[in-house]
C-alpha positions as a Markdown table, in Angstrom:
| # | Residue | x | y | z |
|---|---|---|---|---|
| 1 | Unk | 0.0 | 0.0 | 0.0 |
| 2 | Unk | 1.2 | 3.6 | -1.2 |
| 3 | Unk | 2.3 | 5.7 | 1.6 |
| 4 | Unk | 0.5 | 9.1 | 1.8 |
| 5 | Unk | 3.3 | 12.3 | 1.0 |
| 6 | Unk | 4.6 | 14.6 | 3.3 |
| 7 | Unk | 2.5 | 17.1 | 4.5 |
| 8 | Unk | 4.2 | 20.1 | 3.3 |
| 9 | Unk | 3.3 | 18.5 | -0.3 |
| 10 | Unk | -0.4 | 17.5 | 0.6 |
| 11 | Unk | -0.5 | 20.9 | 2.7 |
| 12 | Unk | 0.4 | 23.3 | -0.1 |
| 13 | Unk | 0.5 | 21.6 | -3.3 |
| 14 | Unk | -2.6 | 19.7 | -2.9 |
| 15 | Unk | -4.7 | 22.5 | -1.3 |
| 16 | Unk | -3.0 | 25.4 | -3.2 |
| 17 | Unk | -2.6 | 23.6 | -6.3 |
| 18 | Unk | -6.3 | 23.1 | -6.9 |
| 19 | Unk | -7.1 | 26.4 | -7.2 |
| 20 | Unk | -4.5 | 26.4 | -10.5 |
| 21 | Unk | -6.1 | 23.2 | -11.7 |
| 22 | Unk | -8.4 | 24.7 | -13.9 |
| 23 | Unk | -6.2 | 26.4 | -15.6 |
| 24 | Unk | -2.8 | 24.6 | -15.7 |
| 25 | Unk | -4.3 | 21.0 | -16.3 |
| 26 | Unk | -2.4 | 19.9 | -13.4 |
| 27 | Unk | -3.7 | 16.1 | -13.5 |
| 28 | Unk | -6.1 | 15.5 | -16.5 |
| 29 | Unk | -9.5 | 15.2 | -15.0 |
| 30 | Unk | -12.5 | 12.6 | -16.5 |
| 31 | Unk | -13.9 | 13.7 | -19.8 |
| 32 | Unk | -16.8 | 15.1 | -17.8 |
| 33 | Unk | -15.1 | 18.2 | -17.0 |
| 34 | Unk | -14.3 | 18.9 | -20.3 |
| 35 | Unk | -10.2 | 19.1 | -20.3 |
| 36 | Unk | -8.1 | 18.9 | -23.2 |
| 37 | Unk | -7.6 | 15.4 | -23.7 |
| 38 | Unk | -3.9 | 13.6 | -22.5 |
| 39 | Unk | -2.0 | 11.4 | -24.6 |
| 40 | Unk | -0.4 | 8.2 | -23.5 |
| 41 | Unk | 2.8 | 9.8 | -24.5 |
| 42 | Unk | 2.4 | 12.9 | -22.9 |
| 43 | Unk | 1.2 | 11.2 | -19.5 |
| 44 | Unk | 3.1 | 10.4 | -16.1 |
| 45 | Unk | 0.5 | 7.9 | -14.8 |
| 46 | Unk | -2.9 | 7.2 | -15.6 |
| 47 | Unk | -6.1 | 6.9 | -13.2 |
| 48 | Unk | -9.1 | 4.8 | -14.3 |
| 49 | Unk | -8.0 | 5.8 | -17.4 |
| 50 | Unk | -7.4 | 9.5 | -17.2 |
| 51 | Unk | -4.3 | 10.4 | -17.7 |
| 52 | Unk | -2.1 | 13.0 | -15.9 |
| 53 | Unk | 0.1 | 15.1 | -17.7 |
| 54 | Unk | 4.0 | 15.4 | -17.7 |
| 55 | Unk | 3.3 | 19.5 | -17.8 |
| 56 | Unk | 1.1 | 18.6 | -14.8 |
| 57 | Unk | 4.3 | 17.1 | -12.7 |
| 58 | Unk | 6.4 | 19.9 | -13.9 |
| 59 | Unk | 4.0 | 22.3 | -12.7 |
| 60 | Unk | 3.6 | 20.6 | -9.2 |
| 61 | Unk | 7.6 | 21.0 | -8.7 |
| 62 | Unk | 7.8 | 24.6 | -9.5 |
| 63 | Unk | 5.1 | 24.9 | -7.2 |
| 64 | Unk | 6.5 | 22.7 | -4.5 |
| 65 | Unk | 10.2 | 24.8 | -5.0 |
| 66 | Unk | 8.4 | 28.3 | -4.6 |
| 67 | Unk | 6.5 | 27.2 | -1.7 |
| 68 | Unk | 9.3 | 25.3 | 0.2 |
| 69 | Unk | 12.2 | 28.0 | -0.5 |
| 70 | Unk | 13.8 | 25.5 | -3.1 |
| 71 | Unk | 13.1 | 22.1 | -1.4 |
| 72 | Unk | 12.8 | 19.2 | -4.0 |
| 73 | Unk | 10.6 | 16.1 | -3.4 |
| 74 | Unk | 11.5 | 12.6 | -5.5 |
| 75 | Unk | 9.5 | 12.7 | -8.0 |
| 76 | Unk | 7.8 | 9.2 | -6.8 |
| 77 | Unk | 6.2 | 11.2 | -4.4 |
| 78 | Unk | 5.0 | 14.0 | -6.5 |
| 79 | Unk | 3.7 | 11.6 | -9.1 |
| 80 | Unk | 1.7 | 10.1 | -6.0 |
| 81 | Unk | 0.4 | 13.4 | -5.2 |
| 82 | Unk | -1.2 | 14.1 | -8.7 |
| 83 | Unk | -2.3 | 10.7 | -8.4 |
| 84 | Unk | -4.1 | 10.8 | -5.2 |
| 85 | Unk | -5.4 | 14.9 | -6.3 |
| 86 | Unk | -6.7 | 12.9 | -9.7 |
| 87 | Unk | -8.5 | 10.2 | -7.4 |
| 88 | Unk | -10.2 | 13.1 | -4.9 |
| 89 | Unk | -11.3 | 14.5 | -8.2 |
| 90 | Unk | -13.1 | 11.6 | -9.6 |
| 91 | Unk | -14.5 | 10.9 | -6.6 |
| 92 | Unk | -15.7 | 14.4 | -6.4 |
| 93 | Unk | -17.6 | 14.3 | -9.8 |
| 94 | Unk | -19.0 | 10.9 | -9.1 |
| 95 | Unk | -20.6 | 12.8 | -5.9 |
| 96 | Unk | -21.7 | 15.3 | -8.1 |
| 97 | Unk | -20.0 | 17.6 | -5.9 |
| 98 | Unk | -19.7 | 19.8 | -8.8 |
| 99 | Unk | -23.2 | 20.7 | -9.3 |
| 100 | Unk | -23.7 | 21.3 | -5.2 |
| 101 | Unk | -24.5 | 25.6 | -4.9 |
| 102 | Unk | -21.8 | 25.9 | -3.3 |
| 103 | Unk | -19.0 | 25.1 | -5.2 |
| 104 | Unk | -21.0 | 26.4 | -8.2 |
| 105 | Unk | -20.5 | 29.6 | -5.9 |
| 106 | Unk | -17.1 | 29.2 | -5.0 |
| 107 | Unk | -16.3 | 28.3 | -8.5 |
| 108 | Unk | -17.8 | 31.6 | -9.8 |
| 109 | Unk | -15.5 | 33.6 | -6.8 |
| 110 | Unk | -12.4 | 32.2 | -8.2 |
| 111 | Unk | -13.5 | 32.8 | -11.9 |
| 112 | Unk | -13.6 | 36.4 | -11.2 |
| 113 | Unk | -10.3 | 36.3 | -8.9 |
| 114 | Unk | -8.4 | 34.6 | -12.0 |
| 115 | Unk | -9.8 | 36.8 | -14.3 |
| 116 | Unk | -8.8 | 40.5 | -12.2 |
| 117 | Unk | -5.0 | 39.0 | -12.1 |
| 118 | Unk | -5.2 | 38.0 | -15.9 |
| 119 | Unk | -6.7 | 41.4 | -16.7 |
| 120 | Unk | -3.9 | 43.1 | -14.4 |
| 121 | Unk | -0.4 | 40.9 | -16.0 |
| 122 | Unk | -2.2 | 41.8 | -19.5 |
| 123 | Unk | -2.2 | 45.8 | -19.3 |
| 124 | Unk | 1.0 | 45.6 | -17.4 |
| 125 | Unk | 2.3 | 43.3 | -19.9 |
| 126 | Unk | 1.0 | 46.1 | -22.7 |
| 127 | Unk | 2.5 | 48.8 | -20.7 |
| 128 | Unk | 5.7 | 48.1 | -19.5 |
| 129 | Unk | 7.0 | 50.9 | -17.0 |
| 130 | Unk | 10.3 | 52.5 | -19.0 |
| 131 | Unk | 13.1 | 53.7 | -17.7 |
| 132 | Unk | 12.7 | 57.5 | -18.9 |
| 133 | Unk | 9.1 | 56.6 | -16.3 |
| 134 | Unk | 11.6 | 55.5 | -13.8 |
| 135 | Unk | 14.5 | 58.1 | -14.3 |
| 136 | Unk | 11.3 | 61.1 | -14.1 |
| 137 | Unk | 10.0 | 59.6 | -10.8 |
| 138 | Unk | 13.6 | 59.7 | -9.1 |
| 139 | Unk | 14.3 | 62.5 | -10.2 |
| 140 | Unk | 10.7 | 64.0 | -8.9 |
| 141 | Unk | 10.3 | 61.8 | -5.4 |
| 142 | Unk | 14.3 | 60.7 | -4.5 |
| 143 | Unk | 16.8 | 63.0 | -6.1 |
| 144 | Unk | 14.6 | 65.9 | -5.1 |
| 145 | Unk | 14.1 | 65.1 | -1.5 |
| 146 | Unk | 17.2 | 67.1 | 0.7 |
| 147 | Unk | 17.2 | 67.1 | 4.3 |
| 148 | Unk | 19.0 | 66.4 | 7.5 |
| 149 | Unk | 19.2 | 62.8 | 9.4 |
| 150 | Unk | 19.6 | 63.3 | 13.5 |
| 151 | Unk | 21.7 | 60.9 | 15.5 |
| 152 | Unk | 20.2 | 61.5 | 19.2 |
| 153 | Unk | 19.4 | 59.7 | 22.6 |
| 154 | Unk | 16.1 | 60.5 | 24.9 |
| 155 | Unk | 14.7 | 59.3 | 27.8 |
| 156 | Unk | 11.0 | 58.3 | 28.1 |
| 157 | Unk | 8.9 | 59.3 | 31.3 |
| 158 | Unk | 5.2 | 59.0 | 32.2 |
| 159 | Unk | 4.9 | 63.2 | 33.8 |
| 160 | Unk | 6.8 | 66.7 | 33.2 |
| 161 | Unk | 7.7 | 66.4 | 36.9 |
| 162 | Unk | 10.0 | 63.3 | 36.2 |
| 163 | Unk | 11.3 | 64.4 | 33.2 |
| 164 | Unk | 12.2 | 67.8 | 35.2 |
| 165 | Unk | 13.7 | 65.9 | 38.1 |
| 166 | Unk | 16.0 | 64.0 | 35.4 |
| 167 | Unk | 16.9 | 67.2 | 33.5 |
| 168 | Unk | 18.2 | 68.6 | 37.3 |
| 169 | Unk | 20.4 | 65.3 | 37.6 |
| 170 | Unk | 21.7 | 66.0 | 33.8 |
| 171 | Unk | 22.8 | 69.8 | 35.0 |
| 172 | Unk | 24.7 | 68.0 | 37.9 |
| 173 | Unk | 26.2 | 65.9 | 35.5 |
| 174 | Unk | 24.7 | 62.8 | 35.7 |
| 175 | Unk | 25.3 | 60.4 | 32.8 |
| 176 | Unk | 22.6 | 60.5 | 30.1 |
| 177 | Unk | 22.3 | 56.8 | 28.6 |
| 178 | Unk | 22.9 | 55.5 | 32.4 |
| 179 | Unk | 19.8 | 57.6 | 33.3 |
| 180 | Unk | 17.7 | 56.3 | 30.1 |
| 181 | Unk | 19.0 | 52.6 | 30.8 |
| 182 | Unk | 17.6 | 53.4 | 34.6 |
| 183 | Unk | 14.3 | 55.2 | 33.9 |
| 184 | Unk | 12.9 | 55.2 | 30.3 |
| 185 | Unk | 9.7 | 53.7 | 29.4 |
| 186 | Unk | 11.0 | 53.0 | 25.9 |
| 187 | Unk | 12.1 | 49.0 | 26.2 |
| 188 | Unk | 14.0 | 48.9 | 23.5 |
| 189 | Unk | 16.3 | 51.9 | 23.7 |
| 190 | Unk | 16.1 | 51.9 | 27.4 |
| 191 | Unk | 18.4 | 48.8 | 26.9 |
| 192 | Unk | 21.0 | 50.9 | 25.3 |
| 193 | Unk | 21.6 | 53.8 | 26.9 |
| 194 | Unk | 18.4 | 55.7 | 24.6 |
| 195 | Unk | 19.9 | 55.5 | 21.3 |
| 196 | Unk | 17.7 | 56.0 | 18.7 |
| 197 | Unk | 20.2 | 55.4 | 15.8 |
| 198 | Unk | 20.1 | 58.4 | 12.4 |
| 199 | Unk | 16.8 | 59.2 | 11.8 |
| 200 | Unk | 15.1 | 61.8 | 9.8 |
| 201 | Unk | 12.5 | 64.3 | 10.8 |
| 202 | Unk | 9.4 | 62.8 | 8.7 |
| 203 | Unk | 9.8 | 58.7 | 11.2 |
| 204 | Unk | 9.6 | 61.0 | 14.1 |
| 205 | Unk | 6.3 | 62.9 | 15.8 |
| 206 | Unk | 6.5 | 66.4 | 14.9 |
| 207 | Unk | 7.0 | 67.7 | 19.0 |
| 208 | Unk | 9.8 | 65.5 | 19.1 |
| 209 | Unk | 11.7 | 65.8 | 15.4 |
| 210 | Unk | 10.8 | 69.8 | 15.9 |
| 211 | Unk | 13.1 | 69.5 | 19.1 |
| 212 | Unk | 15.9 | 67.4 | 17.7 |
| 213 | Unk | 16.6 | 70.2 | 14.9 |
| 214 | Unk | 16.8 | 73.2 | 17.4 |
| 215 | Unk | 19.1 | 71.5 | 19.8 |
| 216 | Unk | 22.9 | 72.5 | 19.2 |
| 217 | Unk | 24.8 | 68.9 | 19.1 |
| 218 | Unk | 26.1 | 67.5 | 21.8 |
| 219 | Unk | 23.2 | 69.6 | 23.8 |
| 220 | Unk | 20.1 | 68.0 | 25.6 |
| 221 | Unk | 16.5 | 69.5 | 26.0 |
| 222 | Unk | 16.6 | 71.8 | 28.5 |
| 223 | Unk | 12.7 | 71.2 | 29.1 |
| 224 | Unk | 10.7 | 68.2 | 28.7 |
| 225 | Unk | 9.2 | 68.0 | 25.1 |
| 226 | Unk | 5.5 | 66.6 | 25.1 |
| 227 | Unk | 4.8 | 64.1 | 23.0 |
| 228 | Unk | 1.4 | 61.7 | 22.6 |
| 229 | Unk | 3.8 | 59.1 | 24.4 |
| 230 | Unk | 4.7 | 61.1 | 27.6 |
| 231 | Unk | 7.5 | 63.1 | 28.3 |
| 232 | Unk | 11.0 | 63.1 | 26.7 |
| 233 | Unk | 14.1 | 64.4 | 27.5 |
| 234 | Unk | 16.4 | 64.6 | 24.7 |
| 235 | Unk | 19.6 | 64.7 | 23.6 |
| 236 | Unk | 21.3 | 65.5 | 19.8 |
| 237 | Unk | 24.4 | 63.8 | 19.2 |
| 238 | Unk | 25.0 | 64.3 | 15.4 |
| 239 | Unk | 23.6 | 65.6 | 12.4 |
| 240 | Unk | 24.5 | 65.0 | 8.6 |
| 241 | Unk | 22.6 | 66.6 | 5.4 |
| 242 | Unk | 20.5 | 63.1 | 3.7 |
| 243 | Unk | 22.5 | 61.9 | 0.5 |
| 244 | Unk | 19.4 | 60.2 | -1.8 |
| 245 | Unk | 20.5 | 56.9 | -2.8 |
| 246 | Unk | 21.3 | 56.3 | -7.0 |
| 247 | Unk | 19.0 | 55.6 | -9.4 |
| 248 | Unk | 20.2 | 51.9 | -9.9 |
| 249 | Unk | 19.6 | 51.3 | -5.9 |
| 250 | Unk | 15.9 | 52.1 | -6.0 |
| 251 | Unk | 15.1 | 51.0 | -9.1 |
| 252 | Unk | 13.7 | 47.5 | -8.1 |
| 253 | Unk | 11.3 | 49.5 | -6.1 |
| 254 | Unk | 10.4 | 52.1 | -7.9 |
| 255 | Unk | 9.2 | 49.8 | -10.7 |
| 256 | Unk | 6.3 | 48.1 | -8.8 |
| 257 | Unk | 5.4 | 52.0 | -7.5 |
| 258 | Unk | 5.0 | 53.1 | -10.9 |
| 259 | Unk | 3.4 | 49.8 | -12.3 |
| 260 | Unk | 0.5 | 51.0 | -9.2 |
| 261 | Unk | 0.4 | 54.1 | -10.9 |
| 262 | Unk | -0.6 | 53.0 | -14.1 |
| 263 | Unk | -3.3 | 50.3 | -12.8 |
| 264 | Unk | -4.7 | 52.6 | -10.6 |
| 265 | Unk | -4.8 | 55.0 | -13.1 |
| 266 | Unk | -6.5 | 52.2 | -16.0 |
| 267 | Unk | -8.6 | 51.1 | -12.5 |
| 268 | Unk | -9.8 | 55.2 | -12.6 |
| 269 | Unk | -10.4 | 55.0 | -16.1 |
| 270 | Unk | -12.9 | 52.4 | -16.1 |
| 271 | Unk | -14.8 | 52.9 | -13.1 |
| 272 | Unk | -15.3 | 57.1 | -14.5 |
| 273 | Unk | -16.6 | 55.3 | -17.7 |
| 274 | Unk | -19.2 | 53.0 | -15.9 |
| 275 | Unk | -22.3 | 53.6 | -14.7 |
| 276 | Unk | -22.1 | 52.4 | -11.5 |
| 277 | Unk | -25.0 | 52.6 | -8.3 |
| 278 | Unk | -24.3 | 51.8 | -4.8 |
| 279 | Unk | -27.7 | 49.8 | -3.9 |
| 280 | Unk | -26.4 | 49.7 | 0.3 |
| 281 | Unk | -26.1 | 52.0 | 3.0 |
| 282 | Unk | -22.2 | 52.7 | 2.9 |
| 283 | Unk | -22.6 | 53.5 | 6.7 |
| 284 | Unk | -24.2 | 52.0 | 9.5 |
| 285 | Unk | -27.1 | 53.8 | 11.6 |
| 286 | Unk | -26.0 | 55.0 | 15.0 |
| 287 | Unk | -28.9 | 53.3 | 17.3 |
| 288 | Unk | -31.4 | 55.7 | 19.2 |
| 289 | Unk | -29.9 | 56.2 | 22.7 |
| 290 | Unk | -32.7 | 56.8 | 25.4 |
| 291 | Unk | -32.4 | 60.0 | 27.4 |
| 292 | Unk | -30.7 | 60.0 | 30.7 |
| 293 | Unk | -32.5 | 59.7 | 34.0 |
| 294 | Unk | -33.6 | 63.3 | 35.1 |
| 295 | Unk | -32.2 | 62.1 | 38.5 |
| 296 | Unk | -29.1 | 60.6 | 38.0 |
| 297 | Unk | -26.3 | 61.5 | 39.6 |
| 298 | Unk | -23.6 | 64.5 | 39.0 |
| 299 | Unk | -20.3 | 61.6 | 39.4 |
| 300 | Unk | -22.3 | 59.0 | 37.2 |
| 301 | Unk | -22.6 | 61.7 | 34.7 |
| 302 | Unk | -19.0 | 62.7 | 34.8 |
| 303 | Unk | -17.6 | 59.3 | 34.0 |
| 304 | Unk | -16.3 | 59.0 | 30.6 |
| 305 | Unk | -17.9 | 56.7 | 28.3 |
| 306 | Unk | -16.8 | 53.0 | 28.7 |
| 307 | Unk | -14.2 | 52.3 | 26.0 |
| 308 | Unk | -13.8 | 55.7 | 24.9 |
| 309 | Unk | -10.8 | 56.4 | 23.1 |
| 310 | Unk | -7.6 | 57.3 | 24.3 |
| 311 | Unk | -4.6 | 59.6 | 23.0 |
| 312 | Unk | -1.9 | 57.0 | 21.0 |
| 313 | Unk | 0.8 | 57.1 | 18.9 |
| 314 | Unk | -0.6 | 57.9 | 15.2 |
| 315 | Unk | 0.0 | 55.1 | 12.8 |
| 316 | Unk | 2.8 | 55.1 | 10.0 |
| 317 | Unk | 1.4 | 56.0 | 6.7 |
| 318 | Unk | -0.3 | 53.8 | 4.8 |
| 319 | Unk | 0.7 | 53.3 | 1.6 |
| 320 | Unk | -1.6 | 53.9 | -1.6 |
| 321 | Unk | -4.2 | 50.9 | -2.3 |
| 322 | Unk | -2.3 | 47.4 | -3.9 |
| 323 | Unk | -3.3 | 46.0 | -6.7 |
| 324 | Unk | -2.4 | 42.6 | -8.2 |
| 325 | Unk | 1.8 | 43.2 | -9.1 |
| 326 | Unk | 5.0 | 41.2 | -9.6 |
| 327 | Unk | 6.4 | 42.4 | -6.8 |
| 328 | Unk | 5.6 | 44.5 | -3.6 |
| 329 | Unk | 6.8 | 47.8 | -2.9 |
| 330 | Unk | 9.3 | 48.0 | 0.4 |
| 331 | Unk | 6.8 | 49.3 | 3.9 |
| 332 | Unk | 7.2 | 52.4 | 5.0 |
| 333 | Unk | 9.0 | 52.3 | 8.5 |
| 334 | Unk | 7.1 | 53.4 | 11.4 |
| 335 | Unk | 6.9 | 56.5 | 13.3 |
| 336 | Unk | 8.8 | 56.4 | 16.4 |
């Protein structure tokens, strides 16, 4: 009796696979489904006479080797994976599985899905980004961009008064990463002394980037700067003017940027040209809230509203909307 494969291969081949069956012929299915018929020659094995396809057993290994960061399987064990897929299949049709609402359903689903990447790969294929598209956006978003990268240290505290008492021990000449490693909030640089590394002025909150450029170097705050997180005491160690990187370093991720550009912008296109009307309510209906109690009390009344929101750190900016590309575009890094 056959063994079954690993799971990695029954774990993402099998269940990953099927969804390119349909279109890669990955294991020739019974004439009932209507494939383009396998010849002896052509085959790898053959299930109650179906045959499987040598183009299916070459698709399975790519497959495997993408999935499993260049891990090979012997091929008796991939032949016995298209083998036992082919026998699921048939088993599935002779269920009628097939005609059940919902696969019909789920069938439709990935219809559409294949058909928005195949739309996608053909107008990028039909309009390849160039490099005068490139060498214009560098020059507009990279080249252009001159500025100033910070080297400095701070030291995180929950009220003014602490950060006060700590700016005191600094005139005395207390040591400033000894004080961070000591007192800080911030794990992670409160393990080294503050350091925050070169920065610019855009990764940091404004209170905090604003303060960094009007110290002298070598200087620390003189006052606590306020910040969403709580109070900081900071100090400037180095500055240096930003140097954007060359054309050939950004390139790979420029590409993808602009390949956005022009899907979006084709995306834009169409949707101006449709007639298109929304037939829900885009937003939900607050519920009717019944009028306090004439009598309730002042404190009650006071209270702030359970799970009402509290001041944190704003998020990093999100980049514009994917679509469907080759490759993705390098995340922005967040705000400190």
């Amino acid at each position: 009796m056959k063994k079954f494969i690993p799971l990695l291969v029954v774990g993402t081949a099998l269940i990953a696979g099927c969804n390119q069956e349909t279109s890669t012929n990955a294991g020739s299915t019974p004439a009932t489904t209507a494939s383009p018929a396998v010849d002896k020659a052509d085959a790898v094995a053959v299930v109650n006479g179906q045959y499987i396809s040598k183009s299916s057993l070459e698709t399975l290994e790519k497959e495997i080797a993408e999935r499993s960061h260049g891990q090979t399987f012997p091929k008796e064990k991939l032949v016995e994976e298209l083998v036992q897929r082919e026998l699921l299949v048939q088993d599935a049709l002779q269920k009628q599985l097939d005609k059940s609402p919902e696969f019909i359903a789920q069938l439709e689903a990935a219809k559409k899905s294949l058909l928005t990447q195949a739309v996608l790969q053909n107008f990028i294929k039909a309009n390849p980004v160039t490099d005068a598209e490139i060498k214009a956006e560098y020059d507009n978003k990279v080249a252009a961009e001159k500025g100033t990268e910070y080297k400095a240290r701070h030291i995180l505290v929950k009220t003014e008064a602490e950060a006060k008492k700590l700016i005191t021990e600094l005139n005395k000449g207390a040591d400033f990463a000894k004080l961070a490693n000591k007192h800080s909030l911030d794990a992670k640089e409160s393990q080294n002394g503050g350091d925050l590394g070169w920065f610019s002025a855009a990764q940091m909150v404004a209170p905090f980037s604003e303060a960094v450029a009007a110290l002298e170097k070598g200087k620390y705050s003189k006052e606590p700067v306020k910040t969403q997180f709580g109070y900081h005491v900071i100090l400037k160690e180095d500055s240096r003017p930003v140097t954007p990187p060359p054309l050939e370093a950004v390139k790979e991720q420029l590409t993808p940027f602009m390949q956005r550009k022009k899907v979006q912008g084709m995306i834009e296109t169409l949707r101006n040209q449709a007639k298109v009307e929304v037939l829900v309510p885009l937003t939900e209906e607050k519920p009717k809230t019944e009028a306090a109690p004439a009598e309730q009390p002042a404190a009650e009344s006071a209270k702030p509203a359970e799970g009402a929101a509290t001041e944190t750190a704003p998020a990093a900016p999100a980049e514009p909307a994917k679509t469907e590309e080759p490759a993705p575009a390098a995340p922005a890094e967040p705000k400190k």
